[in-house]
C-alpha positions as CSV (number, residue, x, y, z in Angstrom):
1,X,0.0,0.0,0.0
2,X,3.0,2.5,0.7
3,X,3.7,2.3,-3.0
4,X,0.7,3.4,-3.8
5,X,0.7,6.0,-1.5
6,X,3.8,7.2,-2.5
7,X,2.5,7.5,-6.4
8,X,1.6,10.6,-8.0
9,X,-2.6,8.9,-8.9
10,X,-5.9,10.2,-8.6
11,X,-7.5,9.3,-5.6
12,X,-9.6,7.6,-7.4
13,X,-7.0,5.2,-9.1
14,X,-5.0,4.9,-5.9
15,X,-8.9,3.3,-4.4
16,X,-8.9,0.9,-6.6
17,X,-5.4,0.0,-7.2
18,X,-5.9,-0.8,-2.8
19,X,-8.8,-2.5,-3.2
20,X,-6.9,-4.7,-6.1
21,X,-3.8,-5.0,-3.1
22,X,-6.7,-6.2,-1.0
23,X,-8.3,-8.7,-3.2
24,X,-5.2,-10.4,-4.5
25,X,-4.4,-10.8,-0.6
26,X,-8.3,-12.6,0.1
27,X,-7.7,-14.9,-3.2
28,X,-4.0,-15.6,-1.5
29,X,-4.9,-18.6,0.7
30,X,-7.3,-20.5,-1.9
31,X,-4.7,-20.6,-4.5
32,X,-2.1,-23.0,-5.2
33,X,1.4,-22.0,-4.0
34,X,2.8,-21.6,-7.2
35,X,-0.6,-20.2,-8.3
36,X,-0.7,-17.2,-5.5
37,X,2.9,-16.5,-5.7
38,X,2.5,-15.3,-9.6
39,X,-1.1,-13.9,-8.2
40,X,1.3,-11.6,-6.1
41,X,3.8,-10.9,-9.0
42,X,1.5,-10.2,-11.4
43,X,-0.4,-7.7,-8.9
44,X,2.9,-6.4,-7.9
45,X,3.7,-5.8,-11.6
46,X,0.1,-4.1,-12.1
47,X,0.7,-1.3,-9.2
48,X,4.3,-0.6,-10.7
49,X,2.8,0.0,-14.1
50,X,0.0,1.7,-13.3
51,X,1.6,4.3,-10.6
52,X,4.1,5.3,-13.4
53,X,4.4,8.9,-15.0
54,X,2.8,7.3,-18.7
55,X,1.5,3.9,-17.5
56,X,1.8,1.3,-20.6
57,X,-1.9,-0.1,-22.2
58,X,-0.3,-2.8,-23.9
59,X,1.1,-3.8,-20.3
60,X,-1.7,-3.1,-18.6
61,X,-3.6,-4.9,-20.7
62,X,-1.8,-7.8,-20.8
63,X,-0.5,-8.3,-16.5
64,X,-4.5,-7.4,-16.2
65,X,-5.4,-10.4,-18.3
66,X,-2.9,-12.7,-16.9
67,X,-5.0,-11.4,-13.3
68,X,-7.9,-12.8,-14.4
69,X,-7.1,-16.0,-15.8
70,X,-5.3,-16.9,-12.2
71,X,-8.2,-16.5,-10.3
72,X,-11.0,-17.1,-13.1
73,X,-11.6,-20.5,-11.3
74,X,-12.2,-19.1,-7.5
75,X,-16.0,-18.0,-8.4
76,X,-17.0,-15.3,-6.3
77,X,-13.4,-13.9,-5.1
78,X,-12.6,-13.5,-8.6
79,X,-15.2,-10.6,-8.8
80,X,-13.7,-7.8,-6.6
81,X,-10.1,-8.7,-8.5
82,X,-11.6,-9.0,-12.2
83,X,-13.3,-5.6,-11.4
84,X,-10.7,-4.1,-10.5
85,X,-8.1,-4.8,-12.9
86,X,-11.0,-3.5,-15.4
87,X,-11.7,0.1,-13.8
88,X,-7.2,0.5,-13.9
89,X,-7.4,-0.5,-17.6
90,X,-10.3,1.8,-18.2
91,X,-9.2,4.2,-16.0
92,X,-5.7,4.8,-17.5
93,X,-6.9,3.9,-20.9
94,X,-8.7,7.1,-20.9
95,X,-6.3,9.3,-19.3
96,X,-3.3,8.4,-22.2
């Protein structure tokens, strides 16, 4: 969370970037080691890009759909996380 606080986003996009932090974190313990581990990585990788001066689309895009297909099997968990990969995609993708 300090990273995020330490960014230069919205308010807005800091919320849900945090509430992404905070979903990866709940899906955590259902997931397979290996699984949660590139869970963590590829939300890790998500906050970096997103917090930076001109945040990628392309990379966005692509750590955002690797998100999704981690934790497409874990039902309703997946639902907080999937959303909010999509409002940073949509969010960014407007501002660029």
């Amino acid at each position: 969370f300090k990273y995020i606080e330490d960014s230069n986003v919205s308010p807005d996009l800091g919320s849900v970037l945090t509430e992404l932090v905070t979903s990866i974190e709940a899906a955590h313990p259902q997931l397979e080691p290996d699984a949660a581990e590139q869970l963590a990585e590829d939300g890790k990788a998500l906050v970096a890009e997103a917090t930076r001066a001109k945040p990628r689309t392309s990379i966005l895009k692509a750590v955002g759909g690797a998100i999704k297909s981690s934790v497409e099997t874990l039902g309703k968990v997946a639902v907080p996380l999937t959303t909010a990969v999509e409002k940073i995609i949509e969010m960014l993708d407007k501002a660029i």
